[in-house]
N, C-alpha and C positions, 0 to 999 in steps of 0.2 A: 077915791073918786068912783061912782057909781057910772053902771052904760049910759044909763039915761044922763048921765053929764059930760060925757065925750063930746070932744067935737074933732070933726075931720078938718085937718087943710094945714100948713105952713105957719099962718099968722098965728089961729088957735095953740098951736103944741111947739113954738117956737124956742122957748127952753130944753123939752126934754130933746127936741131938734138937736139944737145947738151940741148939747149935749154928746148927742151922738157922732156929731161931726168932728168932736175932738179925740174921742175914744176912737174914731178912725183914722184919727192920725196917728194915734198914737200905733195903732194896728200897721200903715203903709210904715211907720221908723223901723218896725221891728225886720223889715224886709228891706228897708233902705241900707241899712248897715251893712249888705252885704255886695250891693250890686257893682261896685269899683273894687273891692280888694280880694273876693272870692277866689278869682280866674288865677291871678296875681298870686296869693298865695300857693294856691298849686304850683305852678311851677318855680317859685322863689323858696318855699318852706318844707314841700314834697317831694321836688324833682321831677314832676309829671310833666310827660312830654305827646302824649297822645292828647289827641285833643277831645276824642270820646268819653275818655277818663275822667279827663277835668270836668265834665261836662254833664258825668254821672251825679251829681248833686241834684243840678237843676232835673235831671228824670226824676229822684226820689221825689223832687220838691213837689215837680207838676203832679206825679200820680196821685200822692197822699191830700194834696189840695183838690183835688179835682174828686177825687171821692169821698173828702172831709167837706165839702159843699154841696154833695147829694144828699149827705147824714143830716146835715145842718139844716136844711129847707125839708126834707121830710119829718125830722124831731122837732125842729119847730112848728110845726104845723100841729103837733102833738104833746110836747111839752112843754111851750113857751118860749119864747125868744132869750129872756135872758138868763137861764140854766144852761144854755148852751154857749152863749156869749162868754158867759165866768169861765165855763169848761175850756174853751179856746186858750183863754189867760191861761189858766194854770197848767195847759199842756206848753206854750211858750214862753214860762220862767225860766228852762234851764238851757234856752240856744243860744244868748248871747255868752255864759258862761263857758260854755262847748263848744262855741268857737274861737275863742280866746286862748284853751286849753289845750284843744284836741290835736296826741300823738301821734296823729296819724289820718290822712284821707277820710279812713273808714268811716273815723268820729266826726267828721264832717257832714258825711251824707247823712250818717244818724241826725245829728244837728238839723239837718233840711227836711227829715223826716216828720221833726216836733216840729218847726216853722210850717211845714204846710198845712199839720191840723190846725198850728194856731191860726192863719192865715185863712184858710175855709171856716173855721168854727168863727171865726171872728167876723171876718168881712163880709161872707154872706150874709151872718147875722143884721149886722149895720145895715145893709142893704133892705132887706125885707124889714126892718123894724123903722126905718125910713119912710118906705113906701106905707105902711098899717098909718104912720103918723100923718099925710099927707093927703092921703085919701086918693081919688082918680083924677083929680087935677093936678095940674103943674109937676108931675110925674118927673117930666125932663129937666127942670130945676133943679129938684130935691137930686137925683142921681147926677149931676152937673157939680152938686155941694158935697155931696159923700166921696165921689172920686177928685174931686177940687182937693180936700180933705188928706186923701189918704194918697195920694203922687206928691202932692208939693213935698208933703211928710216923707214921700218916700229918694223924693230930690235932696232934700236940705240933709238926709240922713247921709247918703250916700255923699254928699260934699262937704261932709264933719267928717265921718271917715277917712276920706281921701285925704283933706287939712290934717287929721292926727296921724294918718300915715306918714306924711312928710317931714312931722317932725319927732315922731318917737318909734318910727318903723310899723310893718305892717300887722305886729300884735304883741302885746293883746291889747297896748291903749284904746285904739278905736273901736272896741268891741265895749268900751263901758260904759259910754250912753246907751247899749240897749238894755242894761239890766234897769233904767232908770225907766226905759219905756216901756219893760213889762209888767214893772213894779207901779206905776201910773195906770199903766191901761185898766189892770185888774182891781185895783181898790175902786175907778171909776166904776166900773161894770159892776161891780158887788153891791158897792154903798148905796150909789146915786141913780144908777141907770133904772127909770122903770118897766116896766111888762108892756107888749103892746099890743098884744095876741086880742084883746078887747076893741083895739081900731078896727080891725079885719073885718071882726064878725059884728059891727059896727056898721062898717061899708057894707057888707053881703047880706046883713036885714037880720043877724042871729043876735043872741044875749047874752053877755056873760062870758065872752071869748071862746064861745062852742060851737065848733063844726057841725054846719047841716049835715045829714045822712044821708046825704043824694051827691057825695063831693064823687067824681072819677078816683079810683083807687088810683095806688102810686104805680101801677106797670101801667095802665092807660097813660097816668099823666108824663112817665117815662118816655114811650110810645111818640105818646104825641108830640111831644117837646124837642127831641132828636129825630122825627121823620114824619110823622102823621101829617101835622099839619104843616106847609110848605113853607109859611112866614116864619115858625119855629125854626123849622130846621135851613131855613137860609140865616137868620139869626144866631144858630149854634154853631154853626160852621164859621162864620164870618170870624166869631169871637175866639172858639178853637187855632183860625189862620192867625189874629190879632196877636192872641198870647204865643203860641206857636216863633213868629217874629221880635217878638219881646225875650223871649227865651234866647234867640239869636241874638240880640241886642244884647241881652246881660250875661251872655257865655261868652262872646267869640269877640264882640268887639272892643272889650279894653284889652286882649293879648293881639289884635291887630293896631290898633293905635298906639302901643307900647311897644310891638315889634318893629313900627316906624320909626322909633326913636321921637315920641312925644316923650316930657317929664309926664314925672305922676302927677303932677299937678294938673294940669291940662290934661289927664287921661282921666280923671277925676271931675275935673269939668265939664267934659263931653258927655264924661255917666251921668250928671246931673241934671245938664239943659233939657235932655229929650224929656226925662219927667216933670221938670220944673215948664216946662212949656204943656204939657201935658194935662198938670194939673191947673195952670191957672186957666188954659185954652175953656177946660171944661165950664166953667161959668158963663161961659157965652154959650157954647157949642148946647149943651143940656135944656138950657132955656130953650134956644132957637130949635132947636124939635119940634117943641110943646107947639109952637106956630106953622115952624115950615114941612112939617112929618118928619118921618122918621128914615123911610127907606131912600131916599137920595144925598140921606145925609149920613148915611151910613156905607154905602157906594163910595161915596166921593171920597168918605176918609179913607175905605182900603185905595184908594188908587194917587195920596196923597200920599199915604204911606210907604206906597210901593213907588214912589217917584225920591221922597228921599232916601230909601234903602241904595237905589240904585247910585247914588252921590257918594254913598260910602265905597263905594266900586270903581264908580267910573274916575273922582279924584281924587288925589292927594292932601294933605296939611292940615293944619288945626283949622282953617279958616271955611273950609271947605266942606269938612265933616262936622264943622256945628251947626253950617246951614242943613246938610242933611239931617241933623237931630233936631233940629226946628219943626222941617216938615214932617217929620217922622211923629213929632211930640202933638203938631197940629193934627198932624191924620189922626193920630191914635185918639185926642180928645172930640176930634167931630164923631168916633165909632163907640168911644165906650160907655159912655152914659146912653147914650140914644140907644145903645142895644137893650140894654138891661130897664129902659123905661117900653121899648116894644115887647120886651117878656110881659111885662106886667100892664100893659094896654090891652093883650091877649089874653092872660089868664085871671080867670076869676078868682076876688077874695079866697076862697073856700079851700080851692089847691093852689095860688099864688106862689107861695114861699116853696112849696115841692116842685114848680115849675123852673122859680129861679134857680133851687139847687140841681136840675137836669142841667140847663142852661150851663151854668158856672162848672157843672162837670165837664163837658166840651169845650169850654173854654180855657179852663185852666189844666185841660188836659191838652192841650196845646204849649205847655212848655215843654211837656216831656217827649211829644211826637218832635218840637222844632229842637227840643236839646239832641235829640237821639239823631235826626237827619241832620243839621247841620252837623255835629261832630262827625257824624262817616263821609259826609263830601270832605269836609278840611281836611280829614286823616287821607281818603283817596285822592283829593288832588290838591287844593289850598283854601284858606282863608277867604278869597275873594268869589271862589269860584260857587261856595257855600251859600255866599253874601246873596250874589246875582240870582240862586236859585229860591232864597227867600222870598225875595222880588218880584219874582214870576210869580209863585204861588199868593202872592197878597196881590197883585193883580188881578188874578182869576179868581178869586174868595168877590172881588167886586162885582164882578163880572156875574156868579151865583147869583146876588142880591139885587143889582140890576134885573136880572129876568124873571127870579124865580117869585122876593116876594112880594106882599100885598101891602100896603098902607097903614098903618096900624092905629091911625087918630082919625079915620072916617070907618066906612060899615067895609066888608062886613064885623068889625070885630067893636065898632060904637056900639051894637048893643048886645052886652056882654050877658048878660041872663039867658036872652035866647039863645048864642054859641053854645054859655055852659048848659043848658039844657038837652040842647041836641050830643054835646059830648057824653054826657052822665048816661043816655041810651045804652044799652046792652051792646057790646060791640060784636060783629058777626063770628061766628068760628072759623079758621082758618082750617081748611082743608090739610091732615095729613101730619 
C-alpha cells in the first residue's frame, strides 16, 4: 500500500487494529503469569523472608522496563515499529522457561530482567503503533482497546496460574501457558503485523514514513516530557505514582492475603479482579475522555485508587478486599488510557512515540520506586503500614494533576502545529 492510499481512523485500519489488540494480549499474559505466584514462591521455594528481597524482582522488572520503553519510542521513531516489536518477542522467549526452572532467586530477577524488555519493547510498541493507526481522533478509545487488551490478558493469566497452582503445585505447571504466549505473540509480530511508521508521517503532512527535519531532538523531547511542559509532567508523575502502587499491589498483597490465612484460591482471585476490572473498566473509561477530557478523569482515578488501597488496610476478609480491588481496578482504568491518550493529544506526530517512551519511562519506573519503598516500610514496621503509605501518595499524585495540569482536548494544545513549532525553536542556554 502506497502513502497516497493511507487512511487515518479506527474504522479505516480496523484489521491491522485488531490485530494489534491481540498481540497485546498476548504481551499483558506473558506478565500475567506471574502476578499470584511470584511473592509466593519466594518464600515457599526460596525461604525469603525479607520483604525487600522478595521484592527485588519487581526493581529489576520496573528499571529494565522503564528504560526498555525510552529505547522503544526513541528507535521507533527511527527504525520502525515493528523491528522493535519482533525484538521485544525474542528477548521474552526464554522467561517463562526461567521461571519454571530457576535454582535460585537470582535466576528469577534475571528472568524479570528479560520480561521488562519484552514488556517495554512490546507494549510501548503496541501503543504508538495504535495511535499512528487511529490518527488524532478517538485517541481515548483506541488506548481504552489496547489496555482493555492487555489487563484482561493480564487477569485471566494470573487466574490460570493460581487454578494450576492449586492443583499441581506452584511450578513449573503454571509457568507453561507462557511459553505458548511467547511463541504466539512473536510469529504474530513477524508474519502478520504491519509497519506503521507511514500513519505518523501521514498525520504530520510527510511521505513515505519520514521525519521532517524541524522534529525537537530527543534531550528536548526528554526535557519536556518529564518537566518542561507542566501537563507532561503532571501526566508522568501520575502514571510513575499509578505503577509505583501496582508494584505494591503485585508484591506485597498476595503474602498479605495469604498471611491471613486466605486459600490460594481466593488469593488468586483477588490477584485477578483488580486487573480484570481494570481491563474491561477501560472500554468505557478510554472512550469517555475522548468526550469529557482528560485531566479530571485522571484526578478522579488517582483518588479512586487511593480510596480502595486504603480497604486493603482499614478491613479484613475476602469480601472486603475484593471491593477494594474493584475500586482499585476502577481507579486504575479511569487513569491509564486517558494518560497515555493526553501524551499523545500533546505531542506532535514527528516526536509522538519518543514522547510516549519518556512518559512510559516514569511510569514504569514507578514499579521499582514502589517495589523498593513499600519493601523497606514492611521490613521496618509491617505490611499494612506500607499499604496506608501507598495511599497517601496516590492521593497526592491526584492532587498534582488537579492543580498543575491543563486540558488536553481543548487549546492550548488543539492546535498542535503551532505548540510544535514554538517547541522546535532553539532553546535558551542555561547559565553555568
Amino acid at each position: 500500500m502506497t502513502t497516497n492510499e493511507l487512511k487515518l481512523g479506527l474504522g479505516a485500519n480496523w484489521r491491522p487494529f485488531t490485530l494489534l489488540v491481540i498481540v497485546n494480549a498476548f504481551v499483558g499474559a506473558m506478565v500475567g503469569q506471574e502476578r499470584t505466584l511470584l511473592p509466593l514462591i519466594a518464600e515457599a521455594d526460596f525461604h525469603l523472608a525479607s520483604r525487600s528481597v522478595i521484592l527485588s524482582f519487581l526493581v529489576s522488572f520496573g528499571i529494565v522496563k522503564a528504560l526498555a520503553n525510552l529505547f522503544a519510542g526513541f528507535w521507533s521513531d527511527r527504525l520502525g515499529r515493528k523491528s522493535i516489536l519482533v525484538a521485544g518477542w525474542l528477548v521474552g522467549l526464554p522467561v517463562p522457561w526461567l521461571l519454571m526452572s530457576a535454582p535460585s532467586w537470582g535466576w528469577v530477577v534475571f528472568a524479570n530482567v528479560l520480561l521488562g524488555v519484552n514488556q517495554g519493547l512490546c507494549w510501548s510498541t503496541t501503543v504508538i503503533m495504535k495511535i499512528d493507526l487511529v490518527g488524532p481522533r478517538r485517541r481515548g478509545l483506541a488506548m481504552g482497546l489496547n489496555e482493555f487488551a492487555g489487563y484482561m490478558a493480564v487477569s485471566v493469566s494470573a487466574f490460570l496460574t493460581g487454578y494450576l497452582a492449586t492443583l499441581y503445585g506452584l511450578r513449573p505447571v503454571p509457568f507453561y501457558p507462557g511459553v505458548a504466549f511467547a511463541v504466539l505473540g512473536l510469529t504474530l509480530s513477524l508474519f502478520l503485523v504491519p509497519e506503521t511508521r507511514p500513519y505518523a508521517a501521514l498525520e504530520s503532512g510527510g511521505v513515505g514514513g519520514e521525519r521532517r527535519a524541524s522534529g525537537p531532538s530527543f534531550t528536548h523531547v526528554l526535557l519536556l516530557t518529564s518537566w518542561k511542559d507542566k501537563t507532561l509532567f503532571a501526566v508522568s508523575q501520575a502514571g510513575l505514582t499509578n505503577n509505583l502502587n501496582d508494584g505494591m499491589v503485585w508484591g506485597l498483597l498476595p503474602l498479605l492475603f495469604a498471611g491471613s490465612g486466605l486459600p490460594l484460591g481466593q488469593v488468586g482471585f483477588l490477584a485477578a479482579s483488580y486487573p480484570a476490572v481494570w481491563g474491561m473498566s477501560q472500554l468505557a473509561t478510554g472512550a469517555l475522555s475522548d468526550r469529557w477530557g482528560r485531566k479530571w478523569m485522571i484526578a478522579a482515578g488517582m483518588w479512586v485508587q487511593s480510596a480502595g488501597i486504603v480497604l486493603f488496610v482499614a478491613g479484613t476478609g475476602f469480601r472486603v478486599w475484593l471491593v477494594g480491588s474493584v475500586l482499585l481496578g476502577l481507579g486504575t482504568a479511569m487513569v491509564y488510557p486517558t494518560l497515555l491518550a493526553a501524551v499523545s493529544d500533546v505531542a506532535h506526530p514527528d516526536w509522538r512515540a519518543s514522547a510516549v517512551g519518556v512518559y512510559r519511562l516514569w511510569r514504569d519506573g514507578g514499579y521499582a520506586v514502589g517495589a523498593l519503598l513499600s519493601g523497606l516500610l514492611a521490613d521496618a514496621f509491617d505490611l499494612r503500614v506500607s499499604v496506608a503509605a501507598v495511599a497517601g501518595l496516590t492521593f497526592l499524585s491526584g492532587f498534582v494533576v488537579a492543580v498543575v495540569m491543563r486540558e488536553t482536548i481543548s487549546k492550548p494544545y488543539k492546535d498542535r502545529e503551532a505548540y510544535h513549532e514554538k517547541l522546535v525553536q532553539p532553546a535558551p542556554s542555561v547559565p553555568g
